[in-house]
TORDRENDO-490941 format. One line per 4 residues: their letters; for each residue z, y, x of C-alpha. Coordinates in steps of 0.5 Angstrom, whole numbers. Each point is the difference from the previous one (the first is absolute). Layout:
TORDRENDO-490941
a> Z Y X ~ ... $
END
This chain:
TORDRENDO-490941
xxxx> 68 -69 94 ~ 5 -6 -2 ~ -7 -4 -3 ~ -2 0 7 $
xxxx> 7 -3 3 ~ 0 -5 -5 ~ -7 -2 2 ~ 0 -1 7 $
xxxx> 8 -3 0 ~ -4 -5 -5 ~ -5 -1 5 ~ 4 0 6 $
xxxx> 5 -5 -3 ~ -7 -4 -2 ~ -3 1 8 ~ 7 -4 2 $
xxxx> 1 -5 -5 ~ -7 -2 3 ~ 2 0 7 ~ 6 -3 0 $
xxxx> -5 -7 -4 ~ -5 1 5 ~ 6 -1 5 ~ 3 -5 -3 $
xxxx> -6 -4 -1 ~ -1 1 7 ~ 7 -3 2 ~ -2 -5 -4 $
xxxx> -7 -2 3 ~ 3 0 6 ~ 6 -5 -1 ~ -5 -4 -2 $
xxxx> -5 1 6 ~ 7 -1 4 ~ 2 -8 -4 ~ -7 -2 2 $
xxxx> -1 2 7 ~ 7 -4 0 ~ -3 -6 -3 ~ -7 0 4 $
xxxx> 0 4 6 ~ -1 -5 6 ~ 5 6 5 ~ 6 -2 -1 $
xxxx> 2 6 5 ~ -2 4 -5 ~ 2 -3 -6 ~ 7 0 4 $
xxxx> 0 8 1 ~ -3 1 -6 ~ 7 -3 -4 ~ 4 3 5 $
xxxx> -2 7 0 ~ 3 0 -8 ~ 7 -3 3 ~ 3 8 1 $
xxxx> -3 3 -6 ~ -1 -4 -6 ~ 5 -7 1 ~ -3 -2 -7 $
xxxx> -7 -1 3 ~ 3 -2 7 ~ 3 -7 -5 ~ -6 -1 -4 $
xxxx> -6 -1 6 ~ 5 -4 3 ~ 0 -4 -5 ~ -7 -1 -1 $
xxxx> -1 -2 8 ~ 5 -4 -1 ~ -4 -3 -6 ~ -6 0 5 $
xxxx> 4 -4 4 ~ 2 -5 -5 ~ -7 -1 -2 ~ -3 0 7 $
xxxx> 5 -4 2 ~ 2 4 6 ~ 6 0 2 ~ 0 6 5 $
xxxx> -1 4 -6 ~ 5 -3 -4 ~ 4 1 6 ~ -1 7 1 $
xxxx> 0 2 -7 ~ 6 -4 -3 ~ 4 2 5 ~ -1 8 0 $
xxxx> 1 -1 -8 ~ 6 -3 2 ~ 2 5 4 ~ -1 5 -3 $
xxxx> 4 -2 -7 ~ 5 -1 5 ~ 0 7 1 ~ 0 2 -7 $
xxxx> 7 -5 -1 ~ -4 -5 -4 ~ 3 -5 3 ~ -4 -6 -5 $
xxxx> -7 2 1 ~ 2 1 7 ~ 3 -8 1 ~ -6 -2 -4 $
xxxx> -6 3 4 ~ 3 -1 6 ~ 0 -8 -1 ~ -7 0 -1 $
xxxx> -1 4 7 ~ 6 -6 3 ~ -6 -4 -4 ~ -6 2 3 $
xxxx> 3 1 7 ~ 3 -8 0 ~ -8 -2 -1 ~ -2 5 5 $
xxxx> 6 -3 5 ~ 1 7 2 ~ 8 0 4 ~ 1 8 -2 $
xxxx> -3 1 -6 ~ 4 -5 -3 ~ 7 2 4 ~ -2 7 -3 $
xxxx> -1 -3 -7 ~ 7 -3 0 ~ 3 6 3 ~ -2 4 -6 $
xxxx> 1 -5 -5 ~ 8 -1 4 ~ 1 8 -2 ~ -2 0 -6 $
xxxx> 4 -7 -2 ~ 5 5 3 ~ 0 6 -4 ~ 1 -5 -6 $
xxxx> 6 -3 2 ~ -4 -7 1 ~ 4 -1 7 ~ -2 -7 0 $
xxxx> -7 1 -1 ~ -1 5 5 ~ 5 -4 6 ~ -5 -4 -1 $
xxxx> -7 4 1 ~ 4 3 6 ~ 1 -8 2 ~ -8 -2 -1 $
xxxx> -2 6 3 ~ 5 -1 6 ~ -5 -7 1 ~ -7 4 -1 $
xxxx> 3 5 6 ~ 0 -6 4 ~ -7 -1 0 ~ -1 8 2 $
xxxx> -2 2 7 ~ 6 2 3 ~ -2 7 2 ~ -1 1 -8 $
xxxx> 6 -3 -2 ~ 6 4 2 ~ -2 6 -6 ~ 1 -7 -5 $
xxxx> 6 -3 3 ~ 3 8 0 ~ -1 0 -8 ~ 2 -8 -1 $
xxxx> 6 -2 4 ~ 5 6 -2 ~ -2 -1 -8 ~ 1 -8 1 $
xxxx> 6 2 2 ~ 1 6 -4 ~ -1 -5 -7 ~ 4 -4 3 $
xxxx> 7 4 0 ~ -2 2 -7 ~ -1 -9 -2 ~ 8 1 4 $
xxxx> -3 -5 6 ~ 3 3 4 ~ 0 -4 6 ~ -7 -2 -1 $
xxxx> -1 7 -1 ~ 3 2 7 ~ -4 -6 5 ~ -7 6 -2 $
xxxx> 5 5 0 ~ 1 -3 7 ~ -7 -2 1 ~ -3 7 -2 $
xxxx> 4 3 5 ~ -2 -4 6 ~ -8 1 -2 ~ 2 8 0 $
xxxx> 2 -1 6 ~ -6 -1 4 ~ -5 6 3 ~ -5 -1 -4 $
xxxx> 4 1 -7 ~ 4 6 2 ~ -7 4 1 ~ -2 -2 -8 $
xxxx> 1 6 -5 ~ 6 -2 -4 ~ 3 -3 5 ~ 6 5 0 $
xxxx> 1 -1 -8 ~ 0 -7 1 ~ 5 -1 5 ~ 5 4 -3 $
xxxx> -1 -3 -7 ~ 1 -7 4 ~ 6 2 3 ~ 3 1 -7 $
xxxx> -2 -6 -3 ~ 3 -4 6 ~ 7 4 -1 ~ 0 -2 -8 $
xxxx> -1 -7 1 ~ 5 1 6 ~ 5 2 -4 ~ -2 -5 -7 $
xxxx> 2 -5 5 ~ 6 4 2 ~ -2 1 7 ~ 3 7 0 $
xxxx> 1 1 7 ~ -7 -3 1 ~ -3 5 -6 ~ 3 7 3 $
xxxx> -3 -2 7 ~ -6 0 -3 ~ 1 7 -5 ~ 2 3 8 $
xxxx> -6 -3 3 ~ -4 4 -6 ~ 3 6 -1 ~ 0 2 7 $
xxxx> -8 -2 0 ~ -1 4 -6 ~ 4 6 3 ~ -5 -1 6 $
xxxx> -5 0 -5 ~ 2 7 -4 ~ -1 -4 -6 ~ 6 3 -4 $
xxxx> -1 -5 -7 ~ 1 -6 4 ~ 5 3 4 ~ 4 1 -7 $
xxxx> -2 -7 -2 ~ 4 -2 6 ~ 5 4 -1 ~ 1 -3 -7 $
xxxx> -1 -8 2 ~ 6 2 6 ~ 4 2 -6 ~ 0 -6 -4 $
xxxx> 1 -4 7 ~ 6 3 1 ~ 3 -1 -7 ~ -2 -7 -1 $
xxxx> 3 -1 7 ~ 6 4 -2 ~ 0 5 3 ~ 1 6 -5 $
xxxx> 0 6 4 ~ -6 -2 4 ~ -4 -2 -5 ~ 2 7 -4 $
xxxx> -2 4 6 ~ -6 -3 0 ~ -2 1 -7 ~ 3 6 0 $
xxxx> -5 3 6 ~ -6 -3 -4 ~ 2 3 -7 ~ 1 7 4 $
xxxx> -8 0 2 ~ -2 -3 -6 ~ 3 5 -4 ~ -1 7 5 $
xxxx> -8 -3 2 ~ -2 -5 -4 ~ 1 0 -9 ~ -6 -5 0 $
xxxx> 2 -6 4 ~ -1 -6 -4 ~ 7 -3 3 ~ 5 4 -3 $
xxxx> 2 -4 -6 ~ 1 -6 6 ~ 4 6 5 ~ 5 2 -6 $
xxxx> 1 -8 -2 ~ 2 -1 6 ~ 4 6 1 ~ 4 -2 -7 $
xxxx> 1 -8 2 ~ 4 3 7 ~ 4 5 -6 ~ 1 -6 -4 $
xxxx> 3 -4 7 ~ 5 6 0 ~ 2 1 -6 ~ -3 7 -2 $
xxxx> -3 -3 -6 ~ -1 7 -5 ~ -6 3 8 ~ -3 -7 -1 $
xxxx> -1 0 -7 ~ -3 7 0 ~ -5 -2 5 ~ -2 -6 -4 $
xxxx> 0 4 -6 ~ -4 5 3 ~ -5 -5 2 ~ -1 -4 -6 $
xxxx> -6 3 -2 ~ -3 2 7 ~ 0 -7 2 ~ -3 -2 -8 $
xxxx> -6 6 1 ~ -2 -3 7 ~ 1 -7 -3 ~ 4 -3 5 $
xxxx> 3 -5 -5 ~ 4 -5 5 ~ 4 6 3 ~ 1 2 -7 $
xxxx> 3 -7 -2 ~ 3 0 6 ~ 3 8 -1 ~ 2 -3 -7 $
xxxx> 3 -5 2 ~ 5 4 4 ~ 1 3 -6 ~ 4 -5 -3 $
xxxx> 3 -2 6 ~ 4 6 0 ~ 0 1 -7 ~ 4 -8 0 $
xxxx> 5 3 6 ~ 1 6 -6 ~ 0 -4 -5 ~ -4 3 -3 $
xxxx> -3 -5 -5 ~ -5 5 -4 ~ -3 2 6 ~ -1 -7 3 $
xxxx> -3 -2 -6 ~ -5 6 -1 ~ -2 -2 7 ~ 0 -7 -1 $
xxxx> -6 1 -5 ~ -4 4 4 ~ 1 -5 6 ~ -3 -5 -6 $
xxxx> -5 4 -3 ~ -4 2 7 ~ 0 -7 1 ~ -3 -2 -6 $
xxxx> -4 6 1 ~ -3 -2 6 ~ 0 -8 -2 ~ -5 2 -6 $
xxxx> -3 5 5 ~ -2 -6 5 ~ -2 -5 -6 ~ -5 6 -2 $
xxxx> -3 2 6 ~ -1 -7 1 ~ -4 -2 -7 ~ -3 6 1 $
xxxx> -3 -1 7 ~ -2 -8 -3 ~ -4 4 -5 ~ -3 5 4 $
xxxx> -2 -6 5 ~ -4 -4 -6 ~ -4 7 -2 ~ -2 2 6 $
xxxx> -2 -7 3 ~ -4 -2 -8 ~ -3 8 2 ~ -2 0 7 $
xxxx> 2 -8 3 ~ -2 -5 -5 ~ -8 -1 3 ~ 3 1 7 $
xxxx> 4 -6 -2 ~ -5 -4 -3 ~ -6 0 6 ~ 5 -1 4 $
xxxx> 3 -5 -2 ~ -7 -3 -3 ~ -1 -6 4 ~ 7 -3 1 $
xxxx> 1 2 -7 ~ -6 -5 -2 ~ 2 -6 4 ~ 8 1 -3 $
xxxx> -3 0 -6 ~ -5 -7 1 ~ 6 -3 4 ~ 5 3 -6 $
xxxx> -5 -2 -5 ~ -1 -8 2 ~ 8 0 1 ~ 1 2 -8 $
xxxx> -6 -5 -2 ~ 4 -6 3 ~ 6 2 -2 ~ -3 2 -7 $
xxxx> -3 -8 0 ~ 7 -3 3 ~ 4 4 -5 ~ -5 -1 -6 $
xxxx> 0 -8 2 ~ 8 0 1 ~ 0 3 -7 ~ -5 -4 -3 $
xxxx> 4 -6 2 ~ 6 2 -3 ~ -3 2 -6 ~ -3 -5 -2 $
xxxx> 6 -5 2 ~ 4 5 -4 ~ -5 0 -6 ~ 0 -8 1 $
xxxx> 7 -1 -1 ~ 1 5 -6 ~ -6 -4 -3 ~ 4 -6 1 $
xxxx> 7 4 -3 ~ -4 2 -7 ~ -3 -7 -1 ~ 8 -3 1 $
xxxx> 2 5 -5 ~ -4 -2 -5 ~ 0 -7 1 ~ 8 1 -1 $
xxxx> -1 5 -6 ~ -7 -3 -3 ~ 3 -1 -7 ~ 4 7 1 $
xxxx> -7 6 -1 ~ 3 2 -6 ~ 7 -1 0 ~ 5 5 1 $
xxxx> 2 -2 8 ~ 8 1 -2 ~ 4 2 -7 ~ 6 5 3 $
xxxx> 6 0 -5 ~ -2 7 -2 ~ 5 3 -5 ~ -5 5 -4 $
xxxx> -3 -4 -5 ~ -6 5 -2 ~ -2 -2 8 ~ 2 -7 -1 $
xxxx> -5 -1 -7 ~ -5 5 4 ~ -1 -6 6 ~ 1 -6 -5 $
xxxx> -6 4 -4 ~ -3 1 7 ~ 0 -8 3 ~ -3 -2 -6 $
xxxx> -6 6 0 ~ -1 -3 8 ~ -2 -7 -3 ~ -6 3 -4 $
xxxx> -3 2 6 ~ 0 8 -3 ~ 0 3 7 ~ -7 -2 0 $
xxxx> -2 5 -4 ~ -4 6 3 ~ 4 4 -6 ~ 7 -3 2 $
xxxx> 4 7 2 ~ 7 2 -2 ~ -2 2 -7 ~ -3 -6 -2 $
xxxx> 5 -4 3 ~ 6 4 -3 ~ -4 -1 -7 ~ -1 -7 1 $
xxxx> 7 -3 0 ~ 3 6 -5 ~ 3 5 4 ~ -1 7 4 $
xxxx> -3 2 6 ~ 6 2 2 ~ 5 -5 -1 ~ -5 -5 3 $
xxxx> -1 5 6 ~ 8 0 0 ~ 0 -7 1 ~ -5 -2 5 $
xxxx> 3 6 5 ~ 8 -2 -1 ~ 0 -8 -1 ~ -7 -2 4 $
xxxx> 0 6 5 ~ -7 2 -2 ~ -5 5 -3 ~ -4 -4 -5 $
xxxx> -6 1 4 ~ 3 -4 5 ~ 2 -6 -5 ~ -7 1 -2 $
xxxx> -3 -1 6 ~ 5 -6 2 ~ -2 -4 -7 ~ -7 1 3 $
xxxx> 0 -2 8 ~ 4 -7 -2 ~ -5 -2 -5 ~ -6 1 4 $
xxxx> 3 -2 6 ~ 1 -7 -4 ~ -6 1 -4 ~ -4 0 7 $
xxxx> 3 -6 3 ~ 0 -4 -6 ~ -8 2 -4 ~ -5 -1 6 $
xxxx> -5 3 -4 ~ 4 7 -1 ~ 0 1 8 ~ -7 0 0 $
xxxx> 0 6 -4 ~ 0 7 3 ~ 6 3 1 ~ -2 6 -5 $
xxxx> -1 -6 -6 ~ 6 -3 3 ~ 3 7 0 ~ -2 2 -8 $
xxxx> 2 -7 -1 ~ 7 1 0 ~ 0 7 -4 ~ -1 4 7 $
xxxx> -6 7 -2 ~ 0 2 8 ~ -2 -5 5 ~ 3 4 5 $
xxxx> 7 -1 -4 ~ 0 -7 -1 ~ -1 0 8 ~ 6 5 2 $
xxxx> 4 -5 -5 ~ -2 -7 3 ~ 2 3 7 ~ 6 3 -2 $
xxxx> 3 -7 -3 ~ -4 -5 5 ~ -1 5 7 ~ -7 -4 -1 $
xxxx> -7 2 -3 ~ -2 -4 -5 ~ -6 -3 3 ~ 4 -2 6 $
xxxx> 4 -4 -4 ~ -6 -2 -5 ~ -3 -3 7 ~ 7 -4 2 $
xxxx> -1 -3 -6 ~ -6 -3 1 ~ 1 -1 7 ~ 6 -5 -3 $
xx> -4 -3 -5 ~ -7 -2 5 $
END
């Protein structure tokens, strides 16, 4: 009985293991069936339906067709494909919080949409790009989506434009106040209100939720502006909308905006009561309201006011780590700030320092954050576009590039040639003087080749009977030798290597090598100008001629001395004689 068992458990595992393989072939067969038809099928309807169909299940598979189709659209240059599948991928890293590859493909999409001159699918792309630049800390970037796809709305027909013109001008505005514009920010704010006002508008989804949040951003730019008369008019004319409404959370966010009103007017006791009542709601029906830290700040700045310094820094103290989980890192340097003003009334210097140093760290945090998140998204930008962009470019741009090229090409060539003839002009009349300036050193030293150019007073007597040896050995013409080196010389005058190396670096500041080329360079320079039948000669014989084993050497040297090649100074010499 347990045989029998064993048997078929092997043979059931065996059955399984075959039909898990048979499937996973099948899978595969049939992802590869789907990439084709992506890649050929001529009905775009069904190539968009098939994609689609993997975008509630299998996000993976969603993100690769639609990157095949995008490639299609490169390939075919298409631009309502490239549109239709780079902006969905767009989207959908939006949703994911991959902000970088949702930038980067939704600039192909704002691309495709330019060429197809499409006013909404262009306002569209720029909107997505704006919130994703958002979502990174990059205010200006997004402001200037939002700005751009302003413009683009313009173009739309006006019965379609009211749902963009909801999304635009209160986030313009919204940026704004985060960029501390706040009377550039309250003119939209303004704006917005008085489009919001028309019929047409009060019908659209969202209208509510945008009116609201709009009234809001008013009264802030009211009271940045110190306006706090004008800001509490506006906070009443919300809250009693909101409470006309049932919306309790805005109701709350005005409860708290009236609060900080009242306090920076100076009105303590006001501004508690209002505080007071929107922290009693929130504590009895709403834990999770993402404004608490804001509400308790404020309630700890009218404390302060009044004195009642040990309630404001229990309620910082309690929120510290509640704004740091959710983020808000200007409240929470606006938090600690307040700290160590009540720590400087207190005098309490360990407590300031302590909050000075978070105050400094989180803004180095936040500097190093943005500075990242800037490289990052430069990164990201180049790969996709080297990935996906790079052949779009390039036929697109293939004809204009062609004639920037020629037109660039005969620009470069005529300066090129002016620069050469500058050049050569210069250079030959720089060769020529120098020419001139060896022929008069040598005519003033012609009896000087061999001799010691100076005899320095010098005290060590070694060095002095070294050089006296030396002057003599030069008038042998010894430096002609292909043999000649520091060994052979050193012998040749009855010293050392390292005595007459010694020498040549303290009183003549040179390596032998370099003494030896000297010796060299001046007897042909004379020799040339003087033995017409050794310019004749080659410059390797004339090289050997004068100990030299490298052609290549005897140039390096030549040139070092005279900044001439030899057979410009050979030709300059015979052009003087004929």
């Amino acid at each position: 009985m347990p045989r029998f068992i064993i048997i078929f458990f092997i043979f059931f595992i065996s059955i399984s293991y075959s039909q898990n393989k048979d499937a996973t072939q099948n899978t595969t067969q049939s992802v590869e069936k789907i990439k084709l038809f992506i890649k050929t099928s001529d009905s775009i309807k069904k190539i968009k339906k098939t994609i689609n169909k993997t975008k509630a299940n299998d996000t993976a598979s969603y993100l690769a067709y639609t990157k095949i189709f995008l490639q299609r659209g490169i390939d075919e240059e298409n631009y309502k494909y490239q549109y239709y599948a780079a902006y969905r991928l767009g989207y959908m890293y939006n949703t994911m919080s991959d902000y970088f590859q949702s930038i980067a493909y939704t600039k192909v999409a704002k691309e495709a949409s330019i060429y197809l001159q499409d006013s909404e699918k262009k306002t569209s792309s720029a909107i997505l790009n704006a919130g994703n630049y958002f979502k990174l800390n990059l205010y200006d970037e997004s402001l200037k989506q939002y700005l751009d796809a302003r413009t683009y709305s313009k173009k739309i027909k006006e019965e379609n434009r009211k749902n963009y013109e909801f999304i635009i001008l209160p986030n313009i505005a919204n940026i704004r106040v985060t960029l501390k514009k706040y009377e550039d920010a309250l003119k939209v704010y303004n704006t917005t209100l008085e489009v919001l006002d028309k019929q047409a508008y009060k019908e659209t989804v969202g209208y509510k939720q945008t009116l609201l949040s709009t009234l809001l951003g008013k009264g802030k730019c009211q009271k940045k502006l110190k306006d706090f008369d004008g800001a509490l008019q506006t906070y009443e004319k919300g809250i009693n909308f909101a409470k006309e409404l049932q919306l309790p959370k805005y109701i709350i966010d005005f409860q708290v905006s009236i609060g900080n009103a009242y306090y920076l007017k100076g009105d303590y006791q006001n501004a508690l009561k209002y505080l007071n009542d929107a922290k009693s709601t929130i504590d009895s029906q709403y834990n999770t309201y993402p404004n608490v830290s804001q509400a308790n700040y404020y309630l700890a700045q009218c404390y302060v006011a009044q004195n009642k310094y040990k309630r404001a820094i229990y309620l910082l103290e309690n929120n510290f780590d509640l704004a740091q989980e959710k983020q808000q890192e200007n409240l929470l340097k606006e938090m600690y700030e307040l700290r160590v003003e009540i720590a400087q009334i207190q005098k309490d210097l360990q407590t300031e320092n302590v909050y000075q140093k978070r105050i400094l760290k989180l803004v180095d945090r936040k500097n190093e954050k943005r500075e990242n998140t800037i490289e990052l998204l430069h990164n990201n930008d180049l790969r996709v576009y080297q990935d996906l962009n790079q052949e779009l470019e390039i036929k697109n741009n293939k004809i204009n590039s062609q004639k920037k090229t020629a037109i660039f090409i005969v620009f470069a060539l005529i300066l090129i040639l002016i620069f050469s003839l500058f050049y050569y002009k210069k250079k030959s009349k720089a060769k020529a003087q120098r020419f001139q300036e060896i022929i008069k050193e040598i005519q003033d030293q012609y009896s000087a080749i061999s001799e010691t150019k100076s005899k320095p007073h010098i005290k060590d007597t070694q060095a002095q009977e070294i050089l006296d040896k030396l002057s003599q050995l030069e008038k042998t013409g010894f430096y002609k030798s292909k043999e000649c080196n520091l060994y052979t010389t050193a012998k040749a005058i009855h010293t050392n290597t390292t005595y007459l190396s010694k020498t040549l670096n303290e009183v003549k500041k040179q390596s032998f090598s370099q003494y030896l080329n000297e010796l060299r360079i001046d007897y042909v320079l004379i020799k040339l100008k003087e033995d017409t039948r050794f310019r004749s000669y080659t410059v390797k014989a004339i090289s050997e001629e004068i100990g030299y084993k490298s052609v290549t050497t005897f140039l390096k040297a030549f040139k070092s001395k005279t900044n001439l090649n030899p057979s410009y100074y050979i030709d300059s010499l015979n052009t003087i004689n004929n």
